[in-house]
C-alpha positions in Angstrom: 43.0 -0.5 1.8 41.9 -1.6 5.4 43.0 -3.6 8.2 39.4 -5.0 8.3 39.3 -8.9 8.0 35.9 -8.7 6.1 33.3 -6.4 4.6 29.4 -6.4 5.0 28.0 -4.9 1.9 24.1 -3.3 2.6 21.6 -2.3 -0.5 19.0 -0.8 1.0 16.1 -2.5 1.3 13.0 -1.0 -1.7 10.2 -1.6 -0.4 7.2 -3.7 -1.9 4.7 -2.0 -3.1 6.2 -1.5 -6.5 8.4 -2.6 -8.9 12.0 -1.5 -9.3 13.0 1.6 -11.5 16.0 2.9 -13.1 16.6 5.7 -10.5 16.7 3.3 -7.6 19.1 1.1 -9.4 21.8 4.3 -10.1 21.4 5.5 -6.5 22.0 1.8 -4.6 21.8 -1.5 -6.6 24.5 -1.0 -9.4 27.0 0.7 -7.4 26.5 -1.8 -3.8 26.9 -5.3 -6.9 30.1 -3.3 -8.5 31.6 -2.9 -5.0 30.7 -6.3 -3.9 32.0 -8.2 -7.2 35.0 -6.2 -7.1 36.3 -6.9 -3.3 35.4 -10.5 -4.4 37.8 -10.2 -7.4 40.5 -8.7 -5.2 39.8 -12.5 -2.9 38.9 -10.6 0.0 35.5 -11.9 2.5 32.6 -9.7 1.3 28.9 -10.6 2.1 26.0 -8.5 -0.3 23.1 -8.6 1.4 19.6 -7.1 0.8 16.2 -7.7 1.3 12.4 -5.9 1.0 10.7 -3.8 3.6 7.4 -5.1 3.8 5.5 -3.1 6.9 4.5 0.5 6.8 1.2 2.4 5.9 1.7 2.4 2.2 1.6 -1.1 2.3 -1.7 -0.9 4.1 -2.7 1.9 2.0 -2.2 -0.3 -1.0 -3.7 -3.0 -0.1 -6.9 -1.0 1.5 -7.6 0.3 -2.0 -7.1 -3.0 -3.9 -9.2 -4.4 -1.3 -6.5 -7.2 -0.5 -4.7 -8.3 2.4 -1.5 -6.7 2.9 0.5 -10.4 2.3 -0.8 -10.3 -0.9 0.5 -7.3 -2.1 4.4 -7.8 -0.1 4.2 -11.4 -1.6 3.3 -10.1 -5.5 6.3 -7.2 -5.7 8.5 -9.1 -3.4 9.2 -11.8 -6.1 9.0 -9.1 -9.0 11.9 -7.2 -7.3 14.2 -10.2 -6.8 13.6 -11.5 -10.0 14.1 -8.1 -11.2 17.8 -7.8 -10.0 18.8 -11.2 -10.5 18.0 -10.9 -13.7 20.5 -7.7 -13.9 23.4 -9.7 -11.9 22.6 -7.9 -8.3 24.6 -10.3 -7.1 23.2 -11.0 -3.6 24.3 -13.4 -1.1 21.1 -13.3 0.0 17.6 -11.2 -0.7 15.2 -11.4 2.2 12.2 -10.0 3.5 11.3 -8.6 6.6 7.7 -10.1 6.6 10.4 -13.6 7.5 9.8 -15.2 11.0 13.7 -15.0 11.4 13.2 -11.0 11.1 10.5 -10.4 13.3 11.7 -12.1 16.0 15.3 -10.5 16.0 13.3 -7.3 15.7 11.3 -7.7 18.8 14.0 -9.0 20.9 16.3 -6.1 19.8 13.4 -3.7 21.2 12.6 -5.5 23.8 16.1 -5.4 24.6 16.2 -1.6 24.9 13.1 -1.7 26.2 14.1 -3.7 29.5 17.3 -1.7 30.3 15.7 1.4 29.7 16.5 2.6 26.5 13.1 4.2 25.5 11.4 7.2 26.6 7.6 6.2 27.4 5.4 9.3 26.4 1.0 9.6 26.1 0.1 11.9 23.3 -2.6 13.3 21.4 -3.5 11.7 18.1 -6.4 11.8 16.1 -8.5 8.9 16.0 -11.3 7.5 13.5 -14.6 6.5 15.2 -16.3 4.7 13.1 -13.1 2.7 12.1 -12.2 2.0 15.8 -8.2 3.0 15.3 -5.2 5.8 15.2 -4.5 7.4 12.1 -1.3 6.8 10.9 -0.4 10.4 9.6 -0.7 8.8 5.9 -4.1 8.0 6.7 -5.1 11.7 7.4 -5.5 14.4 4.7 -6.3 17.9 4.9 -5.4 21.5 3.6 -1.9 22.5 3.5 -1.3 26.0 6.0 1.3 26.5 3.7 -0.1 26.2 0.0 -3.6 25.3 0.1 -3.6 22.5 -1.2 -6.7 20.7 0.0 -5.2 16.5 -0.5 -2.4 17.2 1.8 -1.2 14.4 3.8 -0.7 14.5 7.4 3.1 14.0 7.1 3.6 16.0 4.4 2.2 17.9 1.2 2.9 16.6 -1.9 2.4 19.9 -3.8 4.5 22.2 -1.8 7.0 19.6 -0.4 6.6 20.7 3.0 6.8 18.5 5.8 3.8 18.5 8.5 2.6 17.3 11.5 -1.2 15.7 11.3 -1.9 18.5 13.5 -0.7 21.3 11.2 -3.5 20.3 8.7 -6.5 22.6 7.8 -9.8 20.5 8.5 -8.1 17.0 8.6 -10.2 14.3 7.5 -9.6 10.3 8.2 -8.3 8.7 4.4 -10.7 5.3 5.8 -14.1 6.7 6.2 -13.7 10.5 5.1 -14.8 11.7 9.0 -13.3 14.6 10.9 -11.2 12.6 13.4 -11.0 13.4 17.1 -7.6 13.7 19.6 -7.2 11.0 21.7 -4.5 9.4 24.1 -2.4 7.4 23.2 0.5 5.9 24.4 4.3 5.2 22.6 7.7 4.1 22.8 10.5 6.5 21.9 14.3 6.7 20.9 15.5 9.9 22.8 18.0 10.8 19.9 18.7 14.0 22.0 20.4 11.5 24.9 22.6 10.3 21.2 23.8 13.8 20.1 27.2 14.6 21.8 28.4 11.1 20.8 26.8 11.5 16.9 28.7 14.4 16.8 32.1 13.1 17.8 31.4 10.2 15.7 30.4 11.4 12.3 31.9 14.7 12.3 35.2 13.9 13.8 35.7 10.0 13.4 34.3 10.1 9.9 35.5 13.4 7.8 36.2 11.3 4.5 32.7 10.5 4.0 31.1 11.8 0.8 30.2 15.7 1.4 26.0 15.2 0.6 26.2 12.6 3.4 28.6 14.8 5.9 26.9 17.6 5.2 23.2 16.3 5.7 24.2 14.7 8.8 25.7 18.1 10.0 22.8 20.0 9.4 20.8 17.8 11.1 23.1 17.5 14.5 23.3 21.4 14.1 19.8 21.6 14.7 19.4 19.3 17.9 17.8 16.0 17.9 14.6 14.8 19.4 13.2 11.9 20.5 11.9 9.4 18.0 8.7 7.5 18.5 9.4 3.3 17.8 6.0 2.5 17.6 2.6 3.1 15.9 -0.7 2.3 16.4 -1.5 -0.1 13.1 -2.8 -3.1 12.1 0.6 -4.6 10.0 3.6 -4.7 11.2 5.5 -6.4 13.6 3.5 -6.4 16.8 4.9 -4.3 19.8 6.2 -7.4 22.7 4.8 -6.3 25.3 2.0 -7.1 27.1 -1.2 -4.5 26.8 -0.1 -3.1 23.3 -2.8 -4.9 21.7 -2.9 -3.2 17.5 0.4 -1.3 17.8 3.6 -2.0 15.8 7.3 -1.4 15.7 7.5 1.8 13.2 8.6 0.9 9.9 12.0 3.0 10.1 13.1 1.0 13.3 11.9 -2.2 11.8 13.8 -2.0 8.7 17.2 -1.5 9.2 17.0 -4.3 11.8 16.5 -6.2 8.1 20.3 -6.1 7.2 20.6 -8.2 10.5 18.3 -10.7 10.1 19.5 -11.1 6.5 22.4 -11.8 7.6 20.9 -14.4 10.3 19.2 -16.2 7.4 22.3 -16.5 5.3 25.0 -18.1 7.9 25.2 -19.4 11.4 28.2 -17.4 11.7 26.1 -13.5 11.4 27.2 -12.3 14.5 30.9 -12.2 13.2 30.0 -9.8 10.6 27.7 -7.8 12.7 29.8 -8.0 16.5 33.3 -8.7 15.0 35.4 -5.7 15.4 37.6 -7.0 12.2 34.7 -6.8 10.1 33.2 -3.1 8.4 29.7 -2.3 7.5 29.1 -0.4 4.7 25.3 0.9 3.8 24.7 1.8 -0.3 21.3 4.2 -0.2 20.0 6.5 -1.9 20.1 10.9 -0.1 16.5 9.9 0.9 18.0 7.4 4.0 20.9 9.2 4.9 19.6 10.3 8.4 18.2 6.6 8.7 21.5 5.2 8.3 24.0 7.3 9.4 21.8 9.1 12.5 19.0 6.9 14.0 20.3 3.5 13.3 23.2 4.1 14.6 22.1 5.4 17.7 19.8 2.1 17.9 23.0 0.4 17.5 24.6 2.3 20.3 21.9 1.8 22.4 21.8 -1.8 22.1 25.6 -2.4 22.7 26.9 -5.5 20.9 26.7 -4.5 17.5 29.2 -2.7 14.9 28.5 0.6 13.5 28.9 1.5 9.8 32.4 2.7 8.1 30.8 4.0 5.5 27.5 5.1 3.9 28.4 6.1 0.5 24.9 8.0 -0.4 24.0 8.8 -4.2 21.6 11.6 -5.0 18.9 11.0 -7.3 18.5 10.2 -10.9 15.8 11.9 -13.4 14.6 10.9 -16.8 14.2 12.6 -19.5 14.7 16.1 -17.7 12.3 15.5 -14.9 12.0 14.0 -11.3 11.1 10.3 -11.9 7.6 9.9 -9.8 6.3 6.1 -9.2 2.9 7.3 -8.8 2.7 9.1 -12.1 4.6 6.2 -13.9 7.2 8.8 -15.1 10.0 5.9 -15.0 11.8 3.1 -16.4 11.0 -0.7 -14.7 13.8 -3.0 -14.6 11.1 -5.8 -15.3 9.9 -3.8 -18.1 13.8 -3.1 -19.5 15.0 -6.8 -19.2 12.2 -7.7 -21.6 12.4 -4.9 -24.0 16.4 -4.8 -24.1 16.7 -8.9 -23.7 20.4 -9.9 -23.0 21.1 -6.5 -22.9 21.7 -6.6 -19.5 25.6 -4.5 -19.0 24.3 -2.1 -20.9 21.9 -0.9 -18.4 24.8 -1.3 -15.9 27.1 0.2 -17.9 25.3 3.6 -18.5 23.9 4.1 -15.0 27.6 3.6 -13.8 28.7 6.5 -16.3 25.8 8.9 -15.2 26.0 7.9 -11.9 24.0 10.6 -9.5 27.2 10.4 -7.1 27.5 14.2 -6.1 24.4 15.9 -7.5 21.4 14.6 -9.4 21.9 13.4 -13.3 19.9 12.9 -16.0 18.8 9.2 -17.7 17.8 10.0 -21.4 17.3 6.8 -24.3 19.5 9.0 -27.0 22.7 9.2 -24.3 21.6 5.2 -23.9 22.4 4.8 -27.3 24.9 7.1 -28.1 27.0 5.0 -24.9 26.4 1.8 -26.4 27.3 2.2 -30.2 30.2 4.8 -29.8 31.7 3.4 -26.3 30.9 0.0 -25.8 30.5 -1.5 -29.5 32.9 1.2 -31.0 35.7 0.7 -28.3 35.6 -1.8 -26.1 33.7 -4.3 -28.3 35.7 -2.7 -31.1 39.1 -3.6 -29.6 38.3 -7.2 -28.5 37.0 -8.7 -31.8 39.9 -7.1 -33.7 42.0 -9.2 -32.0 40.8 -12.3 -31.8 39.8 -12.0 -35.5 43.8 -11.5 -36.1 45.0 -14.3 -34.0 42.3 -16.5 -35.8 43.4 -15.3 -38.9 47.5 -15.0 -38.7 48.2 -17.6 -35.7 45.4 -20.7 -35.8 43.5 -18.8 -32.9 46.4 -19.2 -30.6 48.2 -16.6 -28.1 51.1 -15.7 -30.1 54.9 -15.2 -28.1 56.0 -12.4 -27.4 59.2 -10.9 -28.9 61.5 -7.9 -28.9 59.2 -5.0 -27.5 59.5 -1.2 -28.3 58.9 2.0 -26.2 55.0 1.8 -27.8 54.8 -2.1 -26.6 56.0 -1.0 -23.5 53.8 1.9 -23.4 51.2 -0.2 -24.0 51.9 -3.0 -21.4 52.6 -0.4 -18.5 49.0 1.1 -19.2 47.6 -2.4 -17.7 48.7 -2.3 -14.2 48.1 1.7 -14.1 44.6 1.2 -14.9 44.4 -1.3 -12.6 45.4 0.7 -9.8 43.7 3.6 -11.1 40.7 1.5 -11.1 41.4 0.2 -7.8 41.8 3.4 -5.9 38.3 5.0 -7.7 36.6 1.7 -6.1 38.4 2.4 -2.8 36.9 5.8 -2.8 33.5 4.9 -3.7 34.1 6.9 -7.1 32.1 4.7 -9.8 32.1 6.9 -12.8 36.1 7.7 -12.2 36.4 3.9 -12.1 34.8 2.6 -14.9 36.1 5.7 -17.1 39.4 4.4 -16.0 38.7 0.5 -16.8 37.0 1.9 -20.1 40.1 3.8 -20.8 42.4 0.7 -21.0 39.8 -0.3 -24.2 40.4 3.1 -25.9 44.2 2.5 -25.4 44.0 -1.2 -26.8 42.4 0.3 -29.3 44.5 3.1 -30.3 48.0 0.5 -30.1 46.4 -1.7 -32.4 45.3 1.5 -34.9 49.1 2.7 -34.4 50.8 -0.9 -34.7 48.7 -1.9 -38.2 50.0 -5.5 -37.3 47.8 -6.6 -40.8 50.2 -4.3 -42.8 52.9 -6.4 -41.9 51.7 -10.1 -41.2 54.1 -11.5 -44.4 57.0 -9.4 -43.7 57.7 -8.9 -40.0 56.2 -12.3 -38.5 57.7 -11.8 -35.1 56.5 -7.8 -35.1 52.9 -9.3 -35.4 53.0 -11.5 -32.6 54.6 -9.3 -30.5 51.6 -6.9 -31.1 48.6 -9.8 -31.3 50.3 -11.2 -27.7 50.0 -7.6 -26.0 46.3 -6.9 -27.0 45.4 -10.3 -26.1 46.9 -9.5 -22.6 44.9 -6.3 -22.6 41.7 -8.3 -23.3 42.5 -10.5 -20.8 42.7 -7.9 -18.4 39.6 -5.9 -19.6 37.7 -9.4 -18.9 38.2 -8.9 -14.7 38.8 -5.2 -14.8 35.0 -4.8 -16.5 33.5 -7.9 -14.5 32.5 -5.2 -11.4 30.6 -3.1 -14.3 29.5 -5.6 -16.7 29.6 -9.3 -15.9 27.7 -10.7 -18.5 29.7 -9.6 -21.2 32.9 -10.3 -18.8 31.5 -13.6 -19.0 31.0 -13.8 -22.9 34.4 -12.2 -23.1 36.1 -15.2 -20.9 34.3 -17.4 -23.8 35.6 -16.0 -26.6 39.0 -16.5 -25.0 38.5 -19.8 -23.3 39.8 -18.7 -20.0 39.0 -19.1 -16.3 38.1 -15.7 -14.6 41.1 -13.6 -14.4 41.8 -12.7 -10.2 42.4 -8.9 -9.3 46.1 -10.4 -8.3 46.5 -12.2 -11.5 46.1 -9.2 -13.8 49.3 -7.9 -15.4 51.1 -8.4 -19.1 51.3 -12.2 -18.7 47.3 -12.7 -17.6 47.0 -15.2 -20.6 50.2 -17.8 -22.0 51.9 -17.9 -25.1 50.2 -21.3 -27.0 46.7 -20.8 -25.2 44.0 -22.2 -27.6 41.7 -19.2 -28.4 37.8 -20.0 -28.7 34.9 -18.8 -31.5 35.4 -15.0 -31.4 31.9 -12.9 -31.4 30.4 -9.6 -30.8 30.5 -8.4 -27.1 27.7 -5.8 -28.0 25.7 -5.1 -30.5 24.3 -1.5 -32.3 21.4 -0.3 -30.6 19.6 1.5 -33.8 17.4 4.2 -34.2 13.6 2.3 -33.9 14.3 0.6 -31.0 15.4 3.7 -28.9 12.4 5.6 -30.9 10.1 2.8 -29.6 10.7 3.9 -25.8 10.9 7.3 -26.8 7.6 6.9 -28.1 6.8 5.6 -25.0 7.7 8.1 -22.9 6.2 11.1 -24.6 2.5 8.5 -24.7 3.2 9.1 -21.3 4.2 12.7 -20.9 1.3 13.6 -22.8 -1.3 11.0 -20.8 0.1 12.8 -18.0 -0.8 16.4 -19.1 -3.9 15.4 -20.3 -5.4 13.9 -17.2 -4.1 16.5 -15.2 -5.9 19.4 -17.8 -8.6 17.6 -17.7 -9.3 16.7 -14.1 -10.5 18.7 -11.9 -8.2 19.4 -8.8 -9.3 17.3 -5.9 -11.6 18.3 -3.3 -11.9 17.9 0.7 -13.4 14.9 1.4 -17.1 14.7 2.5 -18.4 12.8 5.4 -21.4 10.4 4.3 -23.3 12.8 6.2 -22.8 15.4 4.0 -23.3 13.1 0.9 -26.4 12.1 2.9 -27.4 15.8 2.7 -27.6 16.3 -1.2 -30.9 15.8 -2.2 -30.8 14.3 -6.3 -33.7 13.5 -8.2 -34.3 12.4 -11.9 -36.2 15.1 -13.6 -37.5 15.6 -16.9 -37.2 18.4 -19.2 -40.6 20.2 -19.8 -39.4 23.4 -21.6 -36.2 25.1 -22.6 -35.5 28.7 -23.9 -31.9 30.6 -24.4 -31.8 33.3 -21.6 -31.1 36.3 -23.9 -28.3 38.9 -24.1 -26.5 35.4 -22.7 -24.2 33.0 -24.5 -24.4 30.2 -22.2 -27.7 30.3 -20.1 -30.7 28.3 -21.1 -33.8 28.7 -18.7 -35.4 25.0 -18.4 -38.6 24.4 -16.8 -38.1 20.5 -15.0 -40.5 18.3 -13.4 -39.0 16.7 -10.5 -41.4 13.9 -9.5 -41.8 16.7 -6.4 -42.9 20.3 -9.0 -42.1 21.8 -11.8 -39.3 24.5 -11.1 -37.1 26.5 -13.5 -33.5 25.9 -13.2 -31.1 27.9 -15.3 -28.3 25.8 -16.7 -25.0 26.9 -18.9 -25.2 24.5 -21.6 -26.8 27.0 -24.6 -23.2 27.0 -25.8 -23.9 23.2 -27.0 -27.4 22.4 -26.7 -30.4 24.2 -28.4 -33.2 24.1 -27.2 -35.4 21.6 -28.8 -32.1 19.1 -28.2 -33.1 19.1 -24.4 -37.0 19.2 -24.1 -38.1 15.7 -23.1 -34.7 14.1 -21.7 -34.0 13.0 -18.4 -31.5 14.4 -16.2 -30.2 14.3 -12.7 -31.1 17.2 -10.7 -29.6 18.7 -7.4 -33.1 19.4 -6.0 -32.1 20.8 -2.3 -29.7 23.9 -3.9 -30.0 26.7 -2.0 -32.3 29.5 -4.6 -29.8 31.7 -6.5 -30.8 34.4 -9.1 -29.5 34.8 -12.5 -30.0 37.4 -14.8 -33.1 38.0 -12.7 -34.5 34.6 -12.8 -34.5 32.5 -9.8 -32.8 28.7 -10.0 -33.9 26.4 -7.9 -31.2 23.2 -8.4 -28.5 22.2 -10.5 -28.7 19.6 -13.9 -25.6 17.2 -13.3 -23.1 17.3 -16.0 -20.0 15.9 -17.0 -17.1 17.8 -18.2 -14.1 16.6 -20.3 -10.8 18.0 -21.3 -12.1 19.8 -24.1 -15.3 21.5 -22.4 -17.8 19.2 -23.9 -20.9 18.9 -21.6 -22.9 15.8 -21.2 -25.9 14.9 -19.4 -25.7 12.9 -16.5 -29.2 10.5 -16.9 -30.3 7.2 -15.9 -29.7 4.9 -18.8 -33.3 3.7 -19.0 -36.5 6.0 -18.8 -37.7 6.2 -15.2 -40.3 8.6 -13.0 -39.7 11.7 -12.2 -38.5 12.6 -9.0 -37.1 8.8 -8.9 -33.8 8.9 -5.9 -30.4 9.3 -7.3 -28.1 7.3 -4.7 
């Protein structure tokens, strides 16, 4: 394939503030671990290495809301996540952190580095600042109204609603997310990556040096270069992170998107004395697994850090998958529209290939594709139980049955033996050249299409028809689908290596080596072991179950977002401070005629008895309300309704269906009493 003496595989690293879904694992996990087992099939030097990104302002965002330290919440989804893909068979080498001692210092000295020969740009500029919480805004810390949309809970690096991407500046009356305060410009002072300096040579590189990678990374990285580069600011002003190294930069940080790549490296540094050969070594190649949401991060900017810095290799690849939805629609963390890994390993318990399996074969490779629980199931019971599983226990059952569970010899062969045995090494180089190419779903349709020609031979060959009459026919045919098996066992340990595993069982063989597979894999006389089921029916309840589940969801979903209101600008505590609300009681009440919903009520307010007018007449009468207490906005400006002036508001609360309900104190207190 390559001259290259080794291979660095790199998963990108998810970062830990949630658990694992199944879109991330179709776009990077399942794809890096199939690449990674299969260049250590073929014997060759691979390292798989991975890790979480643990700095950044969601972090801190998280952890502000939870009222926790920022450790605390790194620390609890760190462990989920490695569990999470262990239990799956992301084979890592190794699965760090970049909270890790070893990280943060190779991540300072590589800045400071740069730093010291010149590398950054140095640059004061304007960014809003939060008085009373004595710090920069990141631009996830500032909200305001979209110039775009209008949506009012924009953030400052983007809207949410509209997709667009900002500047903290661009925002319509920005607000600080900490204290809800307008937010002043100040100077500040930051580091940056001058990209610009970077172009020329990003050109020659990825557009001439690198034309066979896949066209939604090529073609992202060309419209990018096309539009000029600018320099990139390596440091925030924040309170987690790694801390800048130099002296003076007291509560500023490395920014998360230089800090995190640096991760790969420091993996690496954690894993073997020997790193810098697989990150300095000319003979070795770097290939990055990510989802389209890092391609500029891995194939623009880092690389350009890497240039900068001098000593280190640049990628060979960066073999980027689009995105995966479910069920029709974008998966969103933050509206739990998604499947959890944690959540799948429990529900589908040893079911663990299956997952790999059918995220392989919908793999989001050119464009986005669709996970839905009936295609689940319909891949399980008609592929892998009614083929592949299909084809194995057939025959082992007929060696058990016709040759005491041993590997029978192999006779005279005909064109459909040889037919048969000459599909084995085509598959395998089918199979082989798919990997090569970073082609998944070709692959494992390929691997899987060695089973449904097993499976087919034996349906041709009937070898039960003629176990008493043509002895050496049979065991001509039995020895050919056992080499078949044999080879499906290492030609589906990439895809599916716990029932590669189970498979070698049944057999009682060693793992099979990408060299070793061919029509003699297995020996005449080999003792066979206790045949079972490689997979298992799926049926209908349990795929209902999560159906179930997911439409609980969809319709949780649509009901909170019918039922609440849509968000509002955030209010200062001054303003808060402004409203003046008072308990009042209900003197009088009388339906405002020619009116469905206006009732006029006469309130005492601790302060005077005013008239408010209030639309509740729809679902109150009046001798329901005379006598209760209510929270009143006292301070309203007067307003005049059907020719009656209203002097306040009764509070009420709203649901999804329109009912109305009195806001009151839940015990019986003075009029005019202080609502706080």
């Amino acid at each position: 394939m390559t001259d290259f003496k080794r291979t660095l595989v790199t998963a990108a690293l998810p970062y830990a503030n949630g658990p694992v879904h199944v879109g991330h694992l179709a776009g990077v996990y399942v794809p890096a671990d199939i690449y990674a087992r299969y260049l250590r099939l073929k014997g060759e030097e691979v390292l798989l290495v991975g890790g979480s990104d643990e700095h950044g302002v969601p972090i801190a965002i998280k952890a502000r809301k939870e009222g926790v330290a920022p450790g605390d919440i790194i620390d609890r989804y760190h462990h989920m996540i490695k569990e999470s893909f262990a239990g799956l068979g992301i084979s890592f080498d190794i699965y760090s952190r970049t909270s890790s001692s070893t990280h943060r210092d190779l991540a300072s000295a590589f800045f400071k580095k740069l730093h010291d020969e010149g590398k950054f740009v140095q640059r004061s500029s304007m960014q809003f600042y939060d008085e009373q919480a004595g710090q920069f805004l990141p631009d996830r810390y500032i909200t305001g109204t979209c110039p775009h949309c209008g949506n009012e809970r924009a953030y400052g690096d983007q809207c949410e609603a509209c997709g667009t991407s900002l500047n903290a500046t661009d925002l319509i009356h920005p607000l600080s997310a900490i204290t809800g305060n307008a937010p002043e410009l100040k100077e500040t002072t930051h580091w940056y990556l001058p990209l610009d300096d970077y172009e020329a040579w990003l050109k020659e590189w990825i557009l001439k040096e690198h034309p066979e990678w896949k066209p939604n990374v090529y073609g992202q990285c060309k419209s990018w270069l096309d539009s000029g580069l600018q320099p990139r600011a390596v440091t925030r002003d924040l309170d987690w992170g790694i801390p800048v190294p130099l002296d003076g930069c007291e509560g500023k940080v490395l920014y998360v998107w230089f800090d995190a790549p640096i991760g790969y490296i420091s993996a690496t540094k954690e894993l073997t004395p020997e790193w810098e050969t697989y990150w300095k070594d000319p003979e070795t190649r770097i290939v990055h697994f990510i989802g389209k949401d890092n391609i500029v991060f891995h194939c623009i900017i880092f690389p350009a850090m890497l240039k900068a810095e001098g000593s280190y290799n640049l990628p060979d690849n960066v073999p980027a998958n689009e995105f995966l939805n479910l069920e029709g629609e974008k998966i969103s963390t933050t509206r739990d529209w998604a499947i959890w890994l944690h959540e799948y390993l429990v529900d589908f318990k040893d079911k663990q290939d299956v997952l790999r399996y059918v995220l392989a074969a919908i793999a989001p490779e050119t464009k986005d594709s669709d996970f839905t629980w009936k295609d689940f199931q319909a891949r399980n019971n008609n592929e892998l139980v009614a083929i592949y599983g299909n084809f194995v226990n057939r025959a082992l059952v007929l060696a058990r049955k016709y040759r005491d569970n041993r590997v029978p010899p192999r006779g005279n062969v005909t064109d459909r033996d040889r037919e048969m045995l000459e599909e084995i090494p085509g598959a395998v180089e089918r199979v082989e050249a798919a990997l090569d190419a970073f082609h998944f779903r070709d692959a494992l349709r390929e691997a899987m299409g060695l089973a449904r020609a097993g499976n087919k031979y034996l349906a041709d060959t009937e070898p039960w028809k003629i176990a008493g009459s043509d002895p050496a026919r049979v065991n001509t045919i039995l020895n050919i689908c056992l080499q078949v098996a044999a080879n499906l066992s290492a030609l589906m340990e990439p895809f599916m290596p716990f029932s590669s595993a189970r498979l070698r069982e049944f057999m009682r063989i060693a793992p099979v080596a990408w060299r070793e597979m061919g029509d003699d894999a297995i020996p005449a006389g080999h003792l066979l072991g206790e045949a079972g089921l490689l997979f298992e029916k799926i049926d209908d309840e349990t795929i209902q179950v999560q159906v179930d589940r997911l439409e609980e969801k969809k319709q949780r979903l649509a009901t909170n977002e019918q039922s609440l209101a849509p968000g509002k600008q955030d209010v200062s505590i001054d303003d808060f401070a402004s409203m003046d609300m008072r308990v009042g009681t209900i003197i009088s009440a009388e339906k405002i005629a020619k009116t469905k919903k206006l009732m006029k009520l006469v309130v005492d307010t601790g302060m005077d008895r005013r008239v408010i007018v209030s639309g509740i007449a729809e679902q109150y009468a009046p001798g329901d309300v005379v006598g209760k207490q209510v929270c009143v906005l006292v301070n309203l400006s007067p307003r005049v309704l059907k020719g009656i002036e209203s002097r306040g508001m009764i509070l009420m609360a709203e649901d999804a269906d329109g009912k109305l309900s009195f806001v009151a104190p839940d015990g019986q207190v003075a009029p005019g009493t202080v609502v706080r």
